[in-house]
Each structure stands twice: as C-alpha cells, then as structure tokens.
N, CA, C and O of each residue as an XYZ file, in Angstrom:
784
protein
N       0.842     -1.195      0.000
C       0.000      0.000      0.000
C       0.880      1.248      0.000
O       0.667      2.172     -0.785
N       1.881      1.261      0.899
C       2.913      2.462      0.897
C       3.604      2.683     -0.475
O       4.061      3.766     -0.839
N       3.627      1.530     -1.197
C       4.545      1.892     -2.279
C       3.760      2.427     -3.684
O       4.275      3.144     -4.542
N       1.959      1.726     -3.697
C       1.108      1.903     -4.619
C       0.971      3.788     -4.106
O       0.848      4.586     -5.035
N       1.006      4.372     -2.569
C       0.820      5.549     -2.842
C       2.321      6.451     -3.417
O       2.189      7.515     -4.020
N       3.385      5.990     -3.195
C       4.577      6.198     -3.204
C       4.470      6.962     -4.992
O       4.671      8.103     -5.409
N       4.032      5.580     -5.708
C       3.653      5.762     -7.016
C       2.723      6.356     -7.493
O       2.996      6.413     -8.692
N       1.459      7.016     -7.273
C       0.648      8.067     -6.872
C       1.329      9.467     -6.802
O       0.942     10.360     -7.555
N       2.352      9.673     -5.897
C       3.179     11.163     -5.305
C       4.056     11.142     -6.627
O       4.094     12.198     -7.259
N       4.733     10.104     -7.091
C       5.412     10.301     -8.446
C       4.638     10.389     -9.050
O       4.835     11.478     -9.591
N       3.620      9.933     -9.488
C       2.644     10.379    -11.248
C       2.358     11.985    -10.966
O       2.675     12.721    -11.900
N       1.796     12.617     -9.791
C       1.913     14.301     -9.522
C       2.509     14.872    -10.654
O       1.786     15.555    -11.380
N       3.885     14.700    -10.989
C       4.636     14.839    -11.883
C       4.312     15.286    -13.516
O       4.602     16.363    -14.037
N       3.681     14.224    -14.093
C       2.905     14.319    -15.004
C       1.723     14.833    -15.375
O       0.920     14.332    -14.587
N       1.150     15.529    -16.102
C       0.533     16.555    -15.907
C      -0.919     15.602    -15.800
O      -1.709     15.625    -14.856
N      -1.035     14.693    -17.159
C      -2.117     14.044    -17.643
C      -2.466     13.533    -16.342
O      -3.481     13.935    -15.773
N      -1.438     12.382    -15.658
C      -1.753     11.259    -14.520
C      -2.253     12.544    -13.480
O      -3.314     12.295    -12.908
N      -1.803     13.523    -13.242
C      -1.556     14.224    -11.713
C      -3.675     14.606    -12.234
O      -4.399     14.227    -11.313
N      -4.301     15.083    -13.174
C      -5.532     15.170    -13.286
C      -6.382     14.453    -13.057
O      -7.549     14.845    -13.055
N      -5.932     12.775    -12.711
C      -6.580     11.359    -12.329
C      -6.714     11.542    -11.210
O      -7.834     11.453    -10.709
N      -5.275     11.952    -10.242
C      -5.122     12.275     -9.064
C      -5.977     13.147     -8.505
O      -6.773     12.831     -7.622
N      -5.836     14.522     -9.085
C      -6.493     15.711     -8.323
C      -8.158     15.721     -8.520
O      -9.028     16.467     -8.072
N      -8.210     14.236     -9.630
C      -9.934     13.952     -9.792
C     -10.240     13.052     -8.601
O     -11.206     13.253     -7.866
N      -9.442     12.127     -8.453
C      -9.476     11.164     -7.108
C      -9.684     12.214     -5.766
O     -10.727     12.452     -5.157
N      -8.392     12.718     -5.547
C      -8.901     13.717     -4.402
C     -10.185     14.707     -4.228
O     -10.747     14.965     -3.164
N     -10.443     15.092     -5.239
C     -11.926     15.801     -5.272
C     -13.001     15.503     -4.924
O     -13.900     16.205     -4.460
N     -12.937     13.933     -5.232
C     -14.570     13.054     -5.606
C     -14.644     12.568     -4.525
O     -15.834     12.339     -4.304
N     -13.732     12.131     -3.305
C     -13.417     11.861     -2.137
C     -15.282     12.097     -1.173
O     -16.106     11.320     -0.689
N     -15.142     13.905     -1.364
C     -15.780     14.157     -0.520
C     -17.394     13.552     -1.003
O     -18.090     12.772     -0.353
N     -17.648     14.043     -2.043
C     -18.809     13.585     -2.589
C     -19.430     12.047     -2.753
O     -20.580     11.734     -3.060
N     -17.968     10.950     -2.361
C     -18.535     10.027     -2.177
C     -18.272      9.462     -0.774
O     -18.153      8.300     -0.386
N     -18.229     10.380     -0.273
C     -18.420      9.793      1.485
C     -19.714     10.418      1.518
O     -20.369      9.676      2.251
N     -20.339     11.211      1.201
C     -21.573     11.507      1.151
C     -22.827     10.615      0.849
O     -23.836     10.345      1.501
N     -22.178     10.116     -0.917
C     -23.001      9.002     -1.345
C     -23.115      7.788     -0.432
O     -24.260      7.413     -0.182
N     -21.834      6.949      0.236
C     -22.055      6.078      1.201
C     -22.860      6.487      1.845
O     -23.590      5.598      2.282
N     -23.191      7.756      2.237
C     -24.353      7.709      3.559
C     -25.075      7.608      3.282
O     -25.878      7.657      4.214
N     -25.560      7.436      2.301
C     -26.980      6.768      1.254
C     -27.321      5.299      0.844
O     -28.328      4.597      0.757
N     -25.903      5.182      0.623
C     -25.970      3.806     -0.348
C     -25.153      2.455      0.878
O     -24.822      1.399      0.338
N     -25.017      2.532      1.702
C     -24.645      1.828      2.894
C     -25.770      0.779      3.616
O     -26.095     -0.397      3.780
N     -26.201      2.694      4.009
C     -28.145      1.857      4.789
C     -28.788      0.758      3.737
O     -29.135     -0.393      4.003
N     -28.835      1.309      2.712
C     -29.747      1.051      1.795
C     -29.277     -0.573      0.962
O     -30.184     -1.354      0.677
N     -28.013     -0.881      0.683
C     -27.403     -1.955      0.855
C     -27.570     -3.013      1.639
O     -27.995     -4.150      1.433
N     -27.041     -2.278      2.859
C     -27.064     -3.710      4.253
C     -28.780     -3.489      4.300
O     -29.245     -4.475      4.872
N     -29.670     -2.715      3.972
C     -31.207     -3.248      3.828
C     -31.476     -4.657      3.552
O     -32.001     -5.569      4.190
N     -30.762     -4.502      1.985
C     -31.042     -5.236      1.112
C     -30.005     -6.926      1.643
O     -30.120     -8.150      1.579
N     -29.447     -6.313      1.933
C     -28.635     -7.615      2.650
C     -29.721     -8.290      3.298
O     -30.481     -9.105      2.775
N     -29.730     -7.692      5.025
C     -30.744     -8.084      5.635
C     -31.920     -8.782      5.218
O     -32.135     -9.971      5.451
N     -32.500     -8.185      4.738
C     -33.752     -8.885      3.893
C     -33.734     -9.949      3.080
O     -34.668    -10.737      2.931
N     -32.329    -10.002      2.371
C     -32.053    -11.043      1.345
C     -31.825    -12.124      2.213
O     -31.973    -13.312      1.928
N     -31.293    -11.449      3.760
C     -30.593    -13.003      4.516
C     -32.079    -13.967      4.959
O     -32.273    -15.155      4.700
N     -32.874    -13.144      5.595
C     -34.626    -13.225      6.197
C     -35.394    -13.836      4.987
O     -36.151    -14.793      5.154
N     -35.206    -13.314      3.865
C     -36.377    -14.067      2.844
C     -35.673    -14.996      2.173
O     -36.441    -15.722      1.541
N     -34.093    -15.399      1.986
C     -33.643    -16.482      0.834
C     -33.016    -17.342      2.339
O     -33.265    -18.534      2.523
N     -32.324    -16.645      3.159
C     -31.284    -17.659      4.197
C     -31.539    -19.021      4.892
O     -30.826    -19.656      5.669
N     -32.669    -19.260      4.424
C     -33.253    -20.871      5.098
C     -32.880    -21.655      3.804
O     -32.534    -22.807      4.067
N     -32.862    -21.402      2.721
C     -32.555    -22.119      1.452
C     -31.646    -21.924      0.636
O     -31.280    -22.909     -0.005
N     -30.969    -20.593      0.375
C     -29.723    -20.230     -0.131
C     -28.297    -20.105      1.049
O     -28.131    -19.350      2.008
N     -27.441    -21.178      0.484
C     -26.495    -20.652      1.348
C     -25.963    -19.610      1.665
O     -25.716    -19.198      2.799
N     -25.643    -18.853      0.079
C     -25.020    -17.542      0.121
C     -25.952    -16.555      0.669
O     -25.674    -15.408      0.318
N     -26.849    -16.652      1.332
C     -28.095    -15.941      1.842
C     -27.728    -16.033      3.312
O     -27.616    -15.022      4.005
N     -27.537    -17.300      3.789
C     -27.810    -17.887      5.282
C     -27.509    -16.917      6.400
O     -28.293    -16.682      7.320
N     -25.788    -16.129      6.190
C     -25.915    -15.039      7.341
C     -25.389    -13.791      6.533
O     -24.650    -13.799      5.549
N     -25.876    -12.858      7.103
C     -25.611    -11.463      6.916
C     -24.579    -11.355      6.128
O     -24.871    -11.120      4.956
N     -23.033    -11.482      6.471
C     -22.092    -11.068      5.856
C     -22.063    -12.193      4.723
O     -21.435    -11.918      3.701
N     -22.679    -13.416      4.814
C     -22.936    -14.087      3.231
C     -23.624    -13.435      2.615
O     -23.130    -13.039      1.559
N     -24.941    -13.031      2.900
C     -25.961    -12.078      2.252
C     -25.486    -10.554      1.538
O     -25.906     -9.900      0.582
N     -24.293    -10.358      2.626
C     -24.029     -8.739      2.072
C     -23.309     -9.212      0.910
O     -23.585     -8.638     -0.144
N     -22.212    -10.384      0.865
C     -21.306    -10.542     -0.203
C     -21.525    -11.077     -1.214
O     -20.616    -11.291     -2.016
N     -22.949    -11.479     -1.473
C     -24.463    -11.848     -2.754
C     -24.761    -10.786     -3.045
O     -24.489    -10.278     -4.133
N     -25.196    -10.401     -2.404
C     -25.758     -8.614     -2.354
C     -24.598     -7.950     -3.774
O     -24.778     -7.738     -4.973
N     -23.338     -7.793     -2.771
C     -22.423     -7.450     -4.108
C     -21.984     -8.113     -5.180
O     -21.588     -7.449     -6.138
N     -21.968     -9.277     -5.225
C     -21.543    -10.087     -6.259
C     -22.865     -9.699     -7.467
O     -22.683     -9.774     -8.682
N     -23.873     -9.381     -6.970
C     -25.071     -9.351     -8.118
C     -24.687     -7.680     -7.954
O     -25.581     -7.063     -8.533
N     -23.908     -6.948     -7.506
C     -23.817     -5.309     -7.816
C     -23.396     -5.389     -8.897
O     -23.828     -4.648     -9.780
N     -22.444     -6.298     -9.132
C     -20.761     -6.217     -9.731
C     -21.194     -7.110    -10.757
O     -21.086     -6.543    -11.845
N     -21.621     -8.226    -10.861
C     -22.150     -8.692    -12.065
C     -23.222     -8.996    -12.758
O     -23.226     -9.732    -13.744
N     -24.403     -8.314    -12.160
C     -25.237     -8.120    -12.493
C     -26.160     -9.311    -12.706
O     -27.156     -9.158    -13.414
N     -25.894    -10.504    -12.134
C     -26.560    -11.823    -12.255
C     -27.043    -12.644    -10.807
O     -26.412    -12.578     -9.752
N     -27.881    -13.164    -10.945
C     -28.379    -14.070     -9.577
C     -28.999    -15.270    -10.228
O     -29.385    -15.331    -11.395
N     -29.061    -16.586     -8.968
C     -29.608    -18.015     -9.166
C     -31.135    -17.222     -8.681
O     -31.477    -16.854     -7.557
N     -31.991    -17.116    -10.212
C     -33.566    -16.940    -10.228
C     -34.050    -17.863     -9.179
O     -34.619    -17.786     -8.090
N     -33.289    -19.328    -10.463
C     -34.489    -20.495     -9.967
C     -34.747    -20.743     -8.155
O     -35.725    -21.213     -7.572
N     -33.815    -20.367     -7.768
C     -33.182    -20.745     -6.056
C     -33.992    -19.459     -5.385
O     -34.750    -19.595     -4.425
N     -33.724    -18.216     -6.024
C     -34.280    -17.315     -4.953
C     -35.800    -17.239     -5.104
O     -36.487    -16.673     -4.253
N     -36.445    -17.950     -6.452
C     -37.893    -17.810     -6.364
C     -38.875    -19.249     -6.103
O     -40.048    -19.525     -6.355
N     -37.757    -19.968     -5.480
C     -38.281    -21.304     -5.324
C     -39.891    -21.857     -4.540
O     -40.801    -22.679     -4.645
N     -39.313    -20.528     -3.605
C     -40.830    -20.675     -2.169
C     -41.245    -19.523     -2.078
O     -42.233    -19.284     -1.383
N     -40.784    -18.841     -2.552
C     -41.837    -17.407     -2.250
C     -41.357    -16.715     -3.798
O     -40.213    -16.291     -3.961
N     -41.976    -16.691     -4.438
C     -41.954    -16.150     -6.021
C     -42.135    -14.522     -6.291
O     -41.343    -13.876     -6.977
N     -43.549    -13.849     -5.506
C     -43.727    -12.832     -5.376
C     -42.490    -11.812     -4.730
O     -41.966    -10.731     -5.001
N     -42.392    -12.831     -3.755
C     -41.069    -11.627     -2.348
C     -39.556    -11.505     -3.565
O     -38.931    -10.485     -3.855
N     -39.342    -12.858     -4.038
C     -38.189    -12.768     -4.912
C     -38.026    -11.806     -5.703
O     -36.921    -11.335     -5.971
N     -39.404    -11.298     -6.294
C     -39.394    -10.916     -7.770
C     -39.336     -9.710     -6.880
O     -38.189     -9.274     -6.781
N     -40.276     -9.017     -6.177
C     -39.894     -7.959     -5.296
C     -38.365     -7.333     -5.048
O     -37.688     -6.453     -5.581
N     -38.204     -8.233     -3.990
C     -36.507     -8.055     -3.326
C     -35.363     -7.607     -4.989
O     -34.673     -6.596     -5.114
N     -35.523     -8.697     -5.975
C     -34.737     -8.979     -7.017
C     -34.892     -7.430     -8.000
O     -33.918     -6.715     -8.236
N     -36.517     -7.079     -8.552
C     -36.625     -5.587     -9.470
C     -36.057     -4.999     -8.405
O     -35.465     -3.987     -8.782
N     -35.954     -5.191     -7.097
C     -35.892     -3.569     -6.675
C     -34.739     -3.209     -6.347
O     -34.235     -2.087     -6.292
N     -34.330     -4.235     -6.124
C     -32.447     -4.492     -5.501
C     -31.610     -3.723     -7.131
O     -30.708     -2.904     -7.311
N     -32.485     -4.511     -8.012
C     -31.401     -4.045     -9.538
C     -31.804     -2.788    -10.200
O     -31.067     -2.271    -11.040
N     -33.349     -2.084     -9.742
C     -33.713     -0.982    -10.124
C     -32.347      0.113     -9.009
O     -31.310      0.612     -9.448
N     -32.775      0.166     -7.826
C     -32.481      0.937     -6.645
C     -31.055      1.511     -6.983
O     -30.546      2.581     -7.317
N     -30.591     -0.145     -6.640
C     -28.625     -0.275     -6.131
C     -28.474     -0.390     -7.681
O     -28.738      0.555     -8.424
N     -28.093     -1.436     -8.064
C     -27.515     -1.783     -9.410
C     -27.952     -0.594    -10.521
O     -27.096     -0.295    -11.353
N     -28.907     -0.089    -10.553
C     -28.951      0.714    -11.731
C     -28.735      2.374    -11.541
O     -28.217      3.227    -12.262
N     -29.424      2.416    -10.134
C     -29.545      3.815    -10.157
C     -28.372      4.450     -9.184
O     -27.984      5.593     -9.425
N     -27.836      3.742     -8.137
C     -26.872      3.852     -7.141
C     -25.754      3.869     -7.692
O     -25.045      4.876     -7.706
N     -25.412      2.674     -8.263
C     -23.946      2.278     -9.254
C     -23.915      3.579    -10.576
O     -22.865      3.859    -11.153
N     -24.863      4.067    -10.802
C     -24.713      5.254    -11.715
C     -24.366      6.195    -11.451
O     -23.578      7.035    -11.884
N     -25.379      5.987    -10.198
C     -24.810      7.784     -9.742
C     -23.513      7.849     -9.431
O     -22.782      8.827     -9.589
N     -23.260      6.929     -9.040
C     -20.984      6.889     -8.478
C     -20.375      7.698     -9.929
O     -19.766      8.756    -10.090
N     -20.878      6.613    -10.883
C     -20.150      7.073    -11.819
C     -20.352      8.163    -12.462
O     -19.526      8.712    -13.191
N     -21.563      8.574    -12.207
C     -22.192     10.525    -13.006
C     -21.284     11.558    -11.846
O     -21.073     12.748    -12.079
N     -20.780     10.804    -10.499
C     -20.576     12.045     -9.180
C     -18.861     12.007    -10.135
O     -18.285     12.990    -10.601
N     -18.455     10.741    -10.179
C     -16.884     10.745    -11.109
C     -16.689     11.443    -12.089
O     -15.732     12.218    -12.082
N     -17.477     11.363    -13.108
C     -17.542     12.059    -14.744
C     -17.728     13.523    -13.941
O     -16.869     14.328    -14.298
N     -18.450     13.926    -13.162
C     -19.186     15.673    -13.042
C     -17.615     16.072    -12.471
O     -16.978     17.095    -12.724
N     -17.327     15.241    -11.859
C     -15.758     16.012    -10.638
C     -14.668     15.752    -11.499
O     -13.715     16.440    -11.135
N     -14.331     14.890    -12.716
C     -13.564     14.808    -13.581
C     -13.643     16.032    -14.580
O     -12.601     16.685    -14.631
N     -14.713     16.481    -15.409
C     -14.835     17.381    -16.002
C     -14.385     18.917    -15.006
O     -13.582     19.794    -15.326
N     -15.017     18.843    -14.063
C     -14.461     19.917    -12.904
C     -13.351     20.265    -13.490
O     -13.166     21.091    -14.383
N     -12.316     19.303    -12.703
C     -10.918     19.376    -12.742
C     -10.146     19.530    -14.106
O      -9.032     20.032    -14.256
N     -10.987     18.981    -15.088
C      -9.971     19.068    -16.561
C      -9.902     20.502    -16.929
O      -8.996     21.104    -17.507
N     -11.508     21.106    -16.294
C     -11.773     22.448    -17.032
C     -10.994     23.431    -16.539
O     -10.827     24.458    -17.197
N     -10.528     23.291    -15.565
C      -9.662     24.301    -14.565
C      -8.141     23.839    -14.362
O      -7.264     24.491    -13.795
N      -8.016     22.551    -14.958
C      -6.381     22.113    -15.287
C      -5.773     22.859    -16.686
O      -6.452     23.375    -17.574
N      -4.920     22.805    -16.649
C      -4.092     23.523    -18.130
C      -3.941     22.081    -18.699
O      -3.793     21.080    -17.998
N      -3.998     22.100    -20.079
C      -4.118     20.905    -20.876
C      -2.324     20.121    -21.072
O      -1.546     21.022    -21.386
N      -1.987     19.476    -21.017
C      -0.737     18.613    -20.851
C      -0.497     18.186    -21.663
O      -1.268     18.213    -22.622
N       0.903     17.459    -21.727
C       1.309     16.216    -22.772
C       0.834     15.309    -22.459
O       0.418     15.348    -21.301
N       0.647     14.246    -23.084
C      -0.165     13.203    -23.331
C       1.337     11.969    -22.437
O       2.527     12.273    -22.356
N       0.607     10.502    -21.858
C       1.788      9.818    -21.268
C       3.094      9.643    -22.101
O       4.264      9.784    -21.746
N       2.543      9.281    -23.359
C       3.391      8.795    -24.608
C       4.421      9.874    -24.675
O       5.596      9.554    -24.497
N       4.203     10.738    -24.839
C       5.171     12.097    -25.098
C       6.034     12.442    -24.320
O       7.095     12.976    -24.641
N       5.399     11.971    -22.366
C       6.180     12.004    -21.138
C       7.751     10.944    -21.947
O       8.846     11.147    -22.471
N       6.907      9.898    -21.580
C       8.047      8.825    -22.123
C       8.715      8.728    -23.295
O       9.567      7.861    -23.489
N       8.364      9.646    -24.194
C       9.354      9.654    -25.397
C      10.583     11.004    -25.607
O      11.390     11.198    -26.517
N      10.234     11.952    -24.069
C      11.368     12.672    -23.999
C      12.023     11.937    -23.112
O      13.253     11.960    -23.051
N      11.286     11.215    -22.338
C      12.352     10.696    -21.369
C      13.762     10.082    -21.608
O      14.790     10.204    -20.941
N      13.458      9.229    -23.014
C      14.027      8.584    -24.063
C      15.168      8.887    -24.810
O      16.235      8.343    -25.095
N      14.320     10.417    -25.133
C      15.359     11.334    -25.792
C      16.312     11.824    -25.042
O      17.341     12.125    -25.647
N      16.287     12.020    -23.768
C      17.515     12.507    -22.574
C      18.128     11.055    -22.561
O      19.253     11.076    -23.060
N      17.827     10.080    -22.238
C      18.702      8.665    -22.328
C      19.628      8.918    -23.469
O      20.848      8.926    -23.309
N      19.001      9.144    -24.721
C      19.762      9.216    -25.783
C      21.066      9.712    -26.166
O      22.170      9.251    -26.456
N      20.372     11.084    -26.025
C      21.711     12.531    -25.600
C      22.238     12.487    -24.194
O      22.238     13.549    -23.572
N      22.685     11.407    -23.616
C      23.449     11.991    -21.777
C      24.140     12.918    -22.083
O      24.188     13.640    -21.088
N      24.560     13.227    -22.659
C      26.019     14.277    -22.512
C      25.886     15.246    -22.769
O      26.464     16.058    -22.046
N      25.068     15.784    -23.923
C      24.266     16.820    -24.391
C      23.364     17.135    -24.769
O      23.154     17.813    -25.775
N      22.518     16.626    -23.901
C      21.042     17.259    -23.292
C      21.606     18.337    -22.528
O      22.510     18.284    -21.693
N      20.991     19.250    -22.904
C      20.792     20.966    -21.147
C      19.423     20.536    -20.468
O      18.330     20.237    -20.947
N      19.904     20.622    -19.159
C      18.616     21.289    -18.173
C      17.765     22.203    -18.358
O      18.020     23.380    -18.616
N      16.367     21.550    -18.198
C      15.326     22.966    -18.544
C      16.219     24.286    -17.589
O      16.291     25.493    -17.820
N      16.804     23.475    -16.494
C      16.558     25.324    -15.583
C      18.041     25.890    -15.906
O      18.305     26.762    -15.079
N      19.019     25.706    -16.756
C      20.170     25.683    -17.314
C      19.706     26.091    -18.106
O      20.160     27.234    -18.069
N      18.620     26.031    -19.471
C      17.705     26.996    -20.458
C      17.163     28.130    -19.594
O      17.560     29.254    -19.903
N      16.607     28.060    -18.911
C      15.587     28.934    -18.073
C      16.891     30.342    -17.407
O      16.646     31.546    -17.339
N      18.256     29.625    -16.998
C      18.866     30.669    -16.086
C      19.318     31.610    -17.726
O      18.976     32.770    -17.959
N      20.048     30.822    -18.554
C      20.458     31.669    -19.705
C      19.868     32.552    -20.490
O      20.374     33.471    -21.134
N      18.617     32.174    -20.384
C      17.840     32.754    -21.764
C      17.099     33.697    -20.525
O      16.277     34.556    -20.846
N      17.332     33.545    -19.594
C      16.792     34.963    -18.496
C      17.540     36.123    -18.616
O      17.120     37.265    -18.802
N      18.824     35.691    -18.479
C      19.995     37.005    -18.781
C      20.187     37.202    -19.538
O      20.917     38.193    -19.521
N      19.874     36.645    -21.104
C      19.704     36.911    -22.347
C      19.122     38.403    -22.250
O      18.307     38.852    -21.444
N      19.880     39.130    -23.466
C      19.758     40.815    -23.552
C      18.485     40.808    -24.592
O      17.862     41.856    -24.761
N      18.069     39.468    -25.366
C      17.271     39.256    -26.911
C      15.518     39.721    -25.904
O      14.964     39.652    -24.806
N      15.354     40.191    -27.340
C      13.713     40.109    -26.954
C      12.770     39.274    -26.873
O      11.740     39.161    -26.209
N      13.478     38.507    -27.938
C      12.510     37.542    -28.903
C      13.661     36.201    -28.387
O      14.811     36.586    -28.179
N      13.484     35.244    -28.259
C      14.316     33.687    -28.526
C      14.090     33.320    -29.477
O      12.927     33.048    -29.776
N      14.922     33.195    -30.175
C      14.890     32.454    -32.027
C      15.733     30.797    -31.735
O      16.233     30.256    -30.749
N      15.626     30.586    -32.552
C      16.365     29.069    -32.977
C      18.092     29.188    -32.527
O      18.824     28.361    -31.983
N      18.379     30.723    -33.061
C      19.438     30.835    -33.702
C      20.137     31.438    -31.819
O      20.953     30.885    -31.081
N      19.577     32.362    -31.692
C      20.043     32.651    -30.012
C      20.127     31.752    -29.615
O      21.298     31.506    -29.325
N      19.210     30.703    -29.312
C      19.050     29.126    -28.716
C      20.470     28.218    -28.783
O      21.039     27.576    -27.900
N      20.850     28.464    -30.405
C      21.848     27.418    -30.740
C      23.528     28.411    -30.048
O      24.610     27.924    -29.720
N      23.156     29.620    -30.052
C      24.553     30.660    -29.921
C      24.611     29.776    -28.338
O      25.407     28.960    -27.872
N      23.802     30.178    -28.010
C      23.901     30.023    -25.957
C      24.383     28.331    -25.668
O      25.191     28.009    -24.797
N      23.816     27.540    -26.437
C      23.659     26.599    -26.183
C      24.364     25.433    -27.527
O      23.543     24.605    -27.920
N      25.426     25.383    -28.022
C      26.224     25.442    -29.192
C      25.789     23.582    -29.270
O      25.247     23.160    -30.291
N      26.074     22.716    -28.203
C      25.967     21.202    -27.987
C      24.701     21.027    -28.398
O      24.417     20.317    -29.363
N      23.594     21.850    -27.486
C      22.111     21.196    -27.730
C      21.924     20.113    -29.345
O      22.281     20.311    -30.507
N      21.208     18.986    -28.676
C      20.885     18.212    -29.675
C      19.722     19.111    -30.702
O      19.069     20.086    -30.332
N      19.696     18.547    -31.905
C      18.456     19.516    -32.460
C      17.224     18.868    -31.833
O      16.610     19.745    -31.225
N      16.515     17.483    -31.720
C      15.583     17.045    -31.243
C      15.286     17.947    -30.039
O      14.254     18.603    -30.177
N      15.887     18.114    -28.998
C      15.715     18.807    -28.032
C      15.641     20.766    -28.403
O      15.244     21.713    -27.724
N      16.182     20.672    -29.665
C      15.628     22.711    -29.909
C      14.108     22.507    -30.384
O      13.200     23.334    -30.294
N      14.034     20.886    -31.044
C      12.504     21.411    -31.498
C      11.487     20.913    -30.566
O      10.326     21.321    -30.605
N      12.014     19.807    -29.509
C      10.863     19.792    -28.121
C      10.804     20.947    -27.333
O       9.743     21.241    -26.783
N      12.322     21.999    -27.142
C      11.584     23.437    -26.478
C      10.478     24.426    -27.454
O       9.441     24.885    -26.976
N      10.843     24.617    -28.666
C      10.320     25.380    -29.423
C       8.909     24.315    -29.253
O       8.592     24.207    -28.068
N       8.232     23.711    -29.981
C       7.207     22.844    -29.792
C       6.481     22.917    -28.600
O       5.258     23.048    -28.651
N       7.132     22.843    -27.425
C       6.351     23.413    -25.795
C       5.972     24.472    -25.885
O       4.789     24.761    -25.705
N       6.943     25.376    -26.206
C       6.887     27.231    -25.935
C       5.472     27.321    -26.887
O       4.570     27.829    -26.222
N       5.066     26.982    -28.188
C       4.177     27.204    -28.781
C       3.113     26.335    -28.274
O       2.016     26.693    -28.702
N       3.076     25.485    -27.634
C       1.719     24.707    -26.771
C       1.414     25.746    -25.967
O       0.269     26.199    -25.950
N       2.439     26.269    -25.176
C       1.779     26.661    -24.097
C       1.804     28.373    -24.460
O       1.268     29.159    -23.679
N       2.535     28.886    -25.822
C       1.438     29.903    -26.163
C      -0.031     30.369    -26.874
O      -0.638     31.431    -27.011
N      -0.279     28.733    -27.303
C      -1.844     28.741    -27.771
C      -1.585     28.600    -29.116
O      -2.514     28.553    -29.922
C-alpha cells in the first residue's frame, strides 16, 4: 500500500496522470456523502435477502454471506432466479426488481455521473498537458543525448539574462552550441503549446 501511494506522489509529476489524481482527491468528498446513502440502503437489502432467501440459499444464510451476494449481483449483475424464487416467487421478484432498479442501476450510476461531473471539474480548470506517450518519449530522448542534453533550468537561467527580446532558434543554438536539435525542437514545440 505504501509503495502503490509512493507511485501516486510520483505520477503528480505528469501533468495528464496528476488530473486522475487531483480527480481522485476531489470526488473523495462527494462520495463519502453518497455512502451515507448507499450503505443503509445496501445492508437493507442484505438483511432482507438473509430473512427471505437464508433458510434455502447458502449464500443468503448469514448477513455477511448475504451482504457478499448482495455485491456479487452489484458487480455482475446476475443471480440463481431459480433458487431465490423457489418458495416465495412474489417476495423474490420484489426483493430482485428492486435491488437491480435501486442499487444496481440507479446507485452504481450515480458513483459514476458524481466521477464524470468532478472529472470534467478538474480538466476544465487544469491547463491541458502532454499526453503519457510524449512524457516517455522525452524521457528517451535525454537517455539518448546523456552528454548533451541541457537542463530545462540551465535553459531557463540563460535565456533569463539573455539581452534578446525575442528567442529564435538561432540565439538558442549561440547560448547553447551542444544542444541536440531534437531537443531545440521539443523546447520550441512546448513554448508554442503553451502559447496557444
């Protein structure tokens, strides 16, 4: 667990992954909320499932069997008909529409409409990123060039004290004589992303 969050604090990093993240942290609150809805209303359905199937279904018989039927039909959307409508047909068909109307259709949705609404949130108010592929294909490109690759902040200190108005190709290459070209056209290529 320490190391799955470990890997979490590194994706931050990336612009794309860190928007998964700051969607995860968001939705947090809104679905501790939803549990306080969808909890009661669950172990209901447990309960009841244990009281009307638990004399004849095993997976019925006690509560925490009942709750873990309960979810297995969240999650896959299937149940033994013939078994739960064996002796009482009416209560089955009851317990069964309402369990898959309630939870399964309308509960399990809403999780995912509270995800999509707090995802869009966050994209709209994030600045748009490189894509993973692109992370990892400069990464690549610095493997490539060890020796002469420059540091963004080795670009950043020079071209600060730079007297130019403008940064051209050609200032770029004066300051920076080694730079690989791949790497003049991934700065130039950024600088114009992120001027629109």
């Amino acid at each position: 667990i320490v190391l799955m969050f470990r890997f979490f604090v590194s994706f931050g990093a990336q612009s794309r992954l860190a928007l998964v993240l700051k969607t995860m942290k968001a939705v947090l609150t809104d679905l501790m909320h939803f549990l306080v809805l969808f909890v009661p209303t669950f172990m209901a359905y447990a309960i009841s499932g244990c009281l009307v199937f638990g004399r004849r279904i095993e997976a019925f018989s006690t509560i925490q069997g009942s709750a873990g039927a309960c979810f297995r039909i969240v999650i896959e959307s299937e149940f033994a008909w013939e078994e739960m409508s064996a002796e009482f047909y009416w209560a089955a068909t009851i317990w069964a529409w309402s369990f898959l109307i309630l939870v399964v259709l309308l509960m399990l949705n809403m999780v995912l409409a509270i995800i999509l609404d707090v995802y869009s949130e966050v994209r709209e108010s994030s600045p748009a990123g490189e894509p993973i592929w692109e992370t990892v294909g400069n990464f690549f490109l610095r493997l490539l060039y060890p020796r002469t690759w420059v540091r963004d902040v080795a670009i950043e200190e020079k071209m600060r004290d730079s007297r130019e108005a403008i940064i051209t190709r050609g200032v770029l290459a004066d300051a920076f004589p080694d730079m690989p070209k791949r790497q003049m056209d991934l700065v130039f290529r950024q600088c114009c992303a992120e001027m629109g």
